[in-house]
KOLRODO-650738 format. One record per residue (C-alpha): residue number from 0; residue in one letter; x, y, z. Coordinates in steps of 0.2 Angstrom, whole numbers, always signed. Layout:
// residues N
> num:residuo:X:Y:Z
> NUM:a:X:Y:Z
...
***
This chain:
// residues 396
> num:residuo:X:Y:Z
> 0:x:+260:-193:-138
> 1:x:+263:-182:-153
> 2:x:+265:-163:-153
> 3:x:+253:-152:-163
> 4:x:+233:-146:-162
> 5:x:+223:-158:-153
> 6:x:+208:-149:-150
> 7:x:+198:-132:-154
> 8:x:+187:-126:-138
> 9:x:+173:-115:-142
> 10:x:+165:-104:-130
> 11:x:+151:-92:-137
> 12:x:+159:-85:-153
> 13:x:+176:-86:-147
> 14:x:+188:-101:-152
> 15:x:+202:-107:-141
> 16:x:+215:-118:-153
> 17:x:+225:-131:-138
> 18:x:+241:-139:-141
> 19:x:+250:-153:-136
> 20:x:+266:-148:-129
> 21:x:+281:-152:-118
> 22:x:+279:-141:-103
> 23:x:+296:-146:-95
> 24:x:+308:-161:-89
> 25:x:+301:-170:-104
> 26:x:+284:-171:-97
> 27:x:+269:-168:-109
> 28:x:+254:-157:-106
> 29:x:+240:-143:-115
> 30:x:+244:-128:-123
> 31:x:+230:-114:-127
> 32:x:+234:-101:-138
> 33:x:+223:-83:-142
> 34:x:+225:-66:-144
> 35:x:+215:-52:-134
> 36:x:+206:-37:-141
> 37:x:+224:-28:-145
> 38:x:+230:-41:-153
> 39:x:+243:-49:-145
> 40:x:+246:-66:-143
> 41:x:+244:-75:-126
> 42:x:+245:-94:-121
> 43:x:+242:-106:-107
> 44:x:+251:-121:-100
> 45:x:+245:-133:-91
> 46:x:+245:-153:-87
> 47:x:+228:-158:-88
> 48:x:+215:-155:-102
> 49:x:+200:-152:-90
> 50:x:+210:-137:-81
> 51:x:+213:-131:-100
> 52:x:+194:-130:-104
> 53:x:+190:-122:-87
> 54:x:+205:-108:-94
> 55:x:+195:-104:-109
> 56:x:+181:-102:-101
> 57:x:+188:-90:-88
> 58:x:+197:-82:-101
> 59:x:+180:-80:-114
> 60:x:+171:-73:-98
> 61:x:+184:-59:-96
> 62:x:+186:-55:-114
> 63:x:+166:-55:-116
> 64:x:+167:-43:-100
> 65:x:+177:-33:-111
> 66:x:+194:-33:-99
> 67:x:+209:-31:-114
> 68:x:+222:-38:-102
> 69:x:+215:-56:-98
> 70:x:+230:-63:-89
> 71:x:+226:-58:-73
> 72:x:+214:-70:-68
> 73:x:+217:-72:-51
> 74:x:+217:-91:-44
> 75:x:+201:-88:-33
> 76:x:+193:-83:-49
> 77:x:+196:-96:-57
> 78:x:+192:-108:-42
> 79:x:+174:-98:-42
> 80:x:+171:-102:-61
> 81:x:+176:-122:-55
> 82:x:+164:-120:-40
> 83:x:+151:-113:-53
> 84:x:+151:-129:-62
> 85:x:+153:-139:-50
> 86:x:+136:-134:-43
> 87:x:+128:-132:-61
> 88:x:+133:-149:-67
> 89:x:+135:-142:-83
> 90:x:+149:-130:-92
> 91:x:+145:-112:-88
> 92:x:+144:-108:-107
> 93:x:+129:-120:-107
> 94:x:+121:-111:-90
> 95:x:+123:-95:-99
> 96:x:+115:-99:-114
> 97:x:+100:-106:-104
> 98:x:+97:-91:-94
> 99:x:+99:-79:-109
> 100:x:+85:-90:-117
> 101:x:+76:-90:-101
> 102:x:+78:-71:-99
> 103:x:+70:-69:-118
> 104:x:+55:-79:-114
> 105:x:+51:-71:-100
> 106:x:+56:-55:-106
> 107:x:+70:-50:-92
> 108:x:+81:-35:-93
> 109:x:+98:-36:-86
> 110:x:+99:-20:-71
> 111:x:+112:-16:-61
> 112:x:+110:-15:-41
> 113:x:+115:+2:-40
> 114:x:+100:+9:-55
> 115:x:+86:+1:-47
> 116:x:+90:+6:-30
> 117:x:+91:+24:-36
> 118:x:+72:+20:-46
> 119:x:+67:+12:-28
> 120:x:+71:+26:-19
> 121:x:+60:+37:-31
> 122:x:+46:+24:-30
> 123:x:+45:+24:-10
> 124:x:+45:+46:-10
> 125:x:+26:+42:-6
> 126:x:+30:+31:+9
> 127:x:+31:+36:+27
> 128:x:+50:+46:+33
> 129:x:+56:+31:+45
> 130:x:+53:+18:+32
> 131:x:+63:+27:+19
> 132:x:+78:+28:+31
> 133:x:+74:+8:+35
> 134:x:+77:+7:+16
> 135:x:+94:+17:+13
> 136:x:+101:+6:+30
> 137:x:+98:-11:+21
> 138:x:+100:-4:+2
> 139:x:+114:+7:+3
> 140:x:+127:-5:+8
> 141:x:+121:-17:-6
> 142:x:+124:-5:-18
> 143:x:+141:-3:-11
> 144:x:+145:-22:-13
> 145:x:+137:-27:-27
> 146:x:+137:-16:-43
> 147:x:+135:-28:-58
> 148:x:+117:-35:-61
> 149:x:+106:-39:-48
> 150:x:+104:-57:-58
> 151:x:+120:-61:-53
> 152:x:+117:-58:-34
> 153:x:+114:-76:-25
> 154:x:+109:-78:-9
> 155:x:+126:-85:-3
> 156:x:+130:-70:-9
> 157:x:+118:-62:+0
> 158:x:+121:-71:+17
> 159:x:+139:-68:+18
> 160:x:+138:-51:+14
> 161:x:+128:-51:+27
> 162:x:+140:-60:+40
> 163:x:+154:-48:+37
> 164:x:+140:-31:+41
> 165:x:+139:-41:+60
> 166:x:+117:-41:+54
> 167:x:+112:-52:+67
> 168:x:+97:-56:+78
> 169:x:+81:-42:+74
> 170:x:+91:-30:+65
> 171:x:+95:-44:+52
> 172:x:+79:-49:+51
> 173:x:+72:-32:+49
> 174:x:+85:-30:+34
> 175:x:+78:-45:+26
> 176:x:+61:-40:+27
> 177:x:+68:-23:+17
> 178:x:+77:-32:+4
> 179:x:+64:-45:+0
> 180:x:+52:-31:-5
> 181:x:+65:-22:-13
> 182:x:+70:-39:-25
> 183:x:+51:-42:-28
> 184:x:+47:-26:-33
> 185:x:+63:-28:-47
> 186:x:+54:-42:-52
> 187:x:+36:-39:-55
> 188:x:+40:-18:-60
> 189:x:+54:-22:-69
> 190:x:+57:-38:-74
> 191:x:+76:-38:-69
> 192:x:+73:-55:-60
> 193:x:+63:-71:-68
> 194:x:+48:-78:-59
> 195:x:+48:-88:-43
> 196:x:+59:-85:-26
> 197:x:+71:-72:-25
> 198:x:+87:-75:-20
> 199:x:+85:-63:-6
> 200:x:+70:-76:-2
> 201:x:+83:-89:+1
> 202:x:+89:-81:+14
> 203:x:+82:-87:+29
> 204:x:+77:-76:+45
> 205:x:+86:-78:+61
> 206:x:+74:-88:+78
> 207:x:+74:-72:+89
> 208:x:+66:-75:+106
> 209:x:+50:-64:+107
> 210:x:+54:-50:+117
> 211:x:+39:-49:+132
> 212:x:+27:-37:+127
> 213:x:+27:-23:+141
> 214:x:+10:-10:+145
> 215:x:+5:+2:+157
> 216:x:-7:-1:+171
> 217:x:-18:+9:+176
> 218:x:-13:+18:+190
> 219:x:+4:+23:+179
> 220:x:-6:+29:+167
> 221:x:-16:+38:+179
> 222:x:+1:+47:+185
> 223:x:+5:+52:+169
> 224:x:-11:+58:+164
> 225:x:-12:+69:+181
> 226:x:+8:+75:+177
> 227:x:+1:+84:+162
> 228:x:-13:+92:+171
> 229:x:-3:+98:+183
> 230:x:+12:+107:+172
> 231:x:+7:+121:+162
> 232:x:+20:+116:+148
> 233:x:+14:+97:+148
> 234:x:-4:+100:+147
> 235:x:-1:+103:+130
> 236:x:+5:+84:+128
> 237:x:-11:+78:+136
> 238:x:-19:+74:+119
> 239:x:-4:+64:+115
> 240:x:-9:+54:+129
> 241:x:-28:+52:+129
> 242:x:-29:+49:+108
> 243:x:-16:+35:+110
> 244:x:-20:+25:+127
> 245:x:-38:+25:+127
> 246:x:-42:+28:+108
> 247:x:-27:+17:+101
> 248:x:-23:+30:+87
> 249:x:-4:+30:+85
> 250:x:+7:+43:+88
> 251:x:+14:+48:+69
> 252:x:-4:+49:+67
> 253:x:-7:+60:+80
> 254:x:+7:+72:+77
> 255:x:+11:+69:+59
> 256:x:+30:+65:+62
> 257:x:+36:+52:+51
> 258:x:+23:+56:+38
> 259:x:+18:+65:+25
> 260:x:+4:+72:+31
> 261:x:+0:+85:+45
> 262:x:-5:+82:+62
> 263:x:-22:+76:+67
> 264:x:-37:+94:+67
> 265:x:-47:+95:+81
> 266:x:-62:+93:+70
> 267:x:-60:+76:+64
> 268:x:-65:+72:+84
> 269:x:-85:+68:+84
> 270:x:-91:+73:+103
> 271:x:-109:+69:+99
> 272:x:-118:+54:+102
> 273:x:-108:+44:+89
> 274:x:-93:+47:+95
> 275:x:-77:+45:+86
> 276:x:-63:+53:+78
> 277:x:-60:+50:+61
> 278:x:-42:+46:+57
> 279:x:-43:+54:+37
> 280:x:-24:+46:+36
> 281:x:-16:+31:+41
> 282:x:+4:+27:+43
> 283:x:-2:+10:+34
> 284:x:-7:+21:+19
> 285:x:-14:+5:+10
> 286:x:-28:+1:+25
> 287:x:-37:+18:+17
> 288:x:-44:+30:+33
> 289:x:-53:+24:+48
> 290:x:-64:+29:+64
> 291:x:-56:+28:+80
> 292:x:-66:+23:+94
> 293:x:-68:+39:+109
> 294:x:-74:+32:+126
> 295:x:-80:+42:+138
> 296:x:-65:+42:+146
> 297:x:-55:+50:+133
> 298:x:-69:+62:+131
> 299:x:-70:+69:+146
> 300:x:-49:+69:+148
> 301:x:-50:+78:+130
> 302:x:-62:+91:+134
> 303:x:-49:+99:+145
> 304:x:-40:+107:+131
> 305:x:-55:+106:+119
> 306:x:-54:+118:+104
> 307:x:-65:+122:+90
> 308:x:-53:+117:+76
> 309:x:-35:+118:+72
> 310:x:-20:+105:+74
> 311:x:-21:+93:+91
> 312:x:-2:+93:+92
> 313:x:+7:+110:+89
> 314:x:+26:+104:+93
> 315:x:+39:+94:+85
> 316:x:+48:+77:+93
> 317:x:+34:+69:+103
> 318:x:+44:+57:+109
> 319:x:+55:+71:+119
> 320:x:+41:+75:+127
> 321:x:+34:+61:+130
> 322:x:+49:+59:+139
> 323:x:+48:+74:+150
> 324:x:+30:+66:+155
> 325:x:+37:+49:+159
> 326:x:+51:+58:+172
> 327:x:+39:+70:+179
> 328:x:+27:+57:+182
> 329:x:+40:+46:+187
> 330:x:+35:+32:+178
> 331:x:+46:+21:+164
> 332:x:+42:+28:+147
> 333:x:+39:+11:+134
> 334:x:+40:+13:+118
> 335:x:+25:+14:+110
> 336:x:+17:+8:+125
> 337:x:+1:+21:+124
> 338:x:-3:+8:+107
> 339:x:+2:-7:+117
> 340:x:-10:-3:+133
> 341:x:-25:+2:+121
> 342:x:-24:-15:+112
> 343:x:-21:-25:+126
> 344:x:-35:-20:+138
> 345:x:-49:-18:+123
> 346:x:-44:-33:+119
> 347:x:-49:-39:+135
> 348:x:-65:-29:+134
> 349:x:-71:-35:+119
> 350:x:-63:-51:+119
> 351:x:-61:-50:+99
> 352:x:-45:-45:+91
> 353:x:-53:-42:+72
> 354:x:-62:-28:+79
> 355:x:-48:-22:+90
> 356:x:-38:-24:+75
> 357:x:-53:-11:+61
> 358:x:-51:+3:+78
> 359:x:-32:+4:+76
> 360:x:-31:+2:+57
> 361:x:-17:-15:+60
> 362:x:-21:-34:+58
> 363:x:-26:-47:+70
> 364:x:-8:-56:+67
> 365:x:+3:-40:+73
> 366:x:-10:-37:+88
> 367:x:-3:-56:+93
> 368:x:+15:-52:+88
> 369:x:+16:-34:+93
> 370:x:+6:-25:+103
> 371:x:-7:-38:+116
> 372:x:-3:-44:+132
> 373:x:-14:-55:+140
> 374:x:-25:-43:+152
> 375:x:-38:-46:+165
> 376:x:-55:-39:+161
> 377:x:-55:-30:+177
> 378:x:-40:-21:+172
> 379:x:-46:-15:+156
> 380:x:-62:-9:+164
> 381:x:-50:+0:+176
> 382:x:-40:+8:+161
> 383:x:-55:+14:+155
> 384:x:-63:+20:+169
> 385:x:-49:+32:+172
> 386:x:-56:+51:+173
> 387:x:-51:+68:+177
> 388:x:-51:+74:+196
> 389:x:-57:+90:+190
> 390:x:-60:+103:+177
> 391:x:-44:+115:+170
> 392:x:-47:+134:+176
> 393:x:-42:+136:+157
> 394:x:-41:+129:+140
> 395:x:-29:+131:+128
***
């Protein structure tokens, strides 16, 4: 075969003259010849002219990425930009020029990871404390891995990144469940990603076995309840007790911890007829404000340290003291099991999660998921039939 130009690759706007030429021991192969942004000459060698096309378009990609020194392209690079095709079925140039064509017409803005996560950040100020630290977990070390656009993230990508951080099991799911509203909210506010799945939505979610759902029983509660009458200090954790167990209004709600608002006033609590306490907040800000049932029960507990007005909880770290009820009491503290018990036995009371579900300001799926246990009527009726021994000498 003669020497000399056999063929002119164009990528883009680039051109790429190749060459027949003797590459050694009288054997023939390709030759590419350009010059970078500098202006200096560069060529490749080698045997094949399919390897030669996949060179320039390695090579135009670096140059359009603006790199000056376009001879280091490592071999794995390289191999990706093969792989690419590969799965493409079509030369990259023509999968770029589709996308840019499908980005115009559905006007998409190229973003990096790391500016939308910082705008993501500011957009979820106005949610609750713990879920903007469930946020930084799972965003953070994206923005450390990836830092081109977030178009260019796949969910291979995605699924190995998450391999090599050990996510596994509910903490991987959890992750997921942050990143998916993070990559929708880049599409529909932003238009960074085109319509349709994600690729964070192509990640599947780990089977996790459903961890049994645990509540107290009566008589703990009863413990508990009796441990706080008992111990000047605890009586003031009392309301913690009584709002939560027998009224199913959760803790942040109760305290204002994790939230952006203050704890629950003592004159939100209706003690007439009507009974109810209105809950002017919800941690689910979206669900809007809600009245909380207030059974006898509760009022007669809640009357021992009954005020006129002011905040119901006056301290910080609930949980801390919850914990110092639990150990006095000597009974297990679950987490979030005041929620858990109400749910479960008024559930069994009324026999219908939809309205169990408009009490507690949640949905009748995560009362299935989350919170109920299967309960015995007589249980509940138990539950809510618990009451004071007697009247405090004092009210605080």
């Amino acid at each position: 075969m003669k020497r000399g130009k056999v063929k002119t690759i164009k990528v883009g706007n680039l051109s790429f003259p190749v060459y027949r030429v003797e590459v050694g021991r009288g054997k023939m192969g390709f030759q590419m010849a350009w010059r970078d942004k500098m202006g200096k000459r560069h060529f490749i060698c080698r045997m094949q002219m399919d390897a030669i096309e996949s060179e320039a378009r390695v090579v135009a990609a670096r140059m359009l990425e603006g790199a000056t020194d376009v001879l280091e392209v490592s071999a794995e690079k390289i191999q990706s930009y093969r792989d690419a095709e590969k799965r493409l079925g079509v030369p990259l140039e023509v999968a770029v020029d589709f996308y840019l064509a499908y980005a115009k017409q559905h006007n998409i803005t190229d973003r990096s990871v790391s500016e939308l996560v910082a705008e993501y950040y500011e957009y979820q100020k106005k949610s609750s404390p713990s879920h903007q630290t469930d946020c930084v977990k799972a965003l953070k070390p994206l923005t450390e891995k990836f830092n081109g656009y977030i178009s260019q993230v796949t969910n291979t990508h995605l699924s190995d990144w998450m391999n090599e951080l050990g996510w596994k099991g509910r903490m991987r799911n959890n992750r997921i469940t942050t990143l998916r509203a993070f990559f929708t909210w880049a599409k529909k506010v932003k238009n960074a990603l085109p319509p349709g799945e994600t690729a964070v939505d192509r990640v599947p979610k780990e089977k996790v076995l459903s961890r049994p759902l645990r509540a107290y029983t009566p008589e703990q509660m009863k413990k508990m309840l009796h441990a706080c009458v008992a111990d000047p200090e605890l009586i003031e954790v009392l309301p913690l007790l009584v709002l939560g167990g027998f009224c199913g209004i959760r803790s942040a709600e109760i305290t204002g911890e994790e939230t952006k608002h203050g704890p629950l006033d003592w004159r939100e609590v209706n003690w007439g007829r009507e009974a109810s306490i209105y809950v002017n907040f919800q941690k689910v800000e979206a669900k809007g404000s809600r009245y909380a049932p207030f059974p006898p029960n509760a009022k007669a507990w809640l009357s021992l340290v009954r005020t006129p007005q002011g905040p119901i909880w006056r301290h910080s770290r609930y949980r801390d003291w919850l914990n110092k009820v639990s150990d006095a009491a000597g009974v297990d503290l679950i987490v979030n099991g005041l929620r858990k018990s109400f749910i479960s036995y008024r559930t069994a009371m009324n026999q219908n999660p939809a309205i169990t579900a408009d009490e507690c300001g949640t949905s009748v799926e995560k009362i299935k998921t989350n919170y109920r246990r299967a309960e015995l009527k007589s249980a509940a009726r138990k539950w809510f039939s618990i009451l004071p021994a007697k009247a405090l000498p004092r009210k605080i």
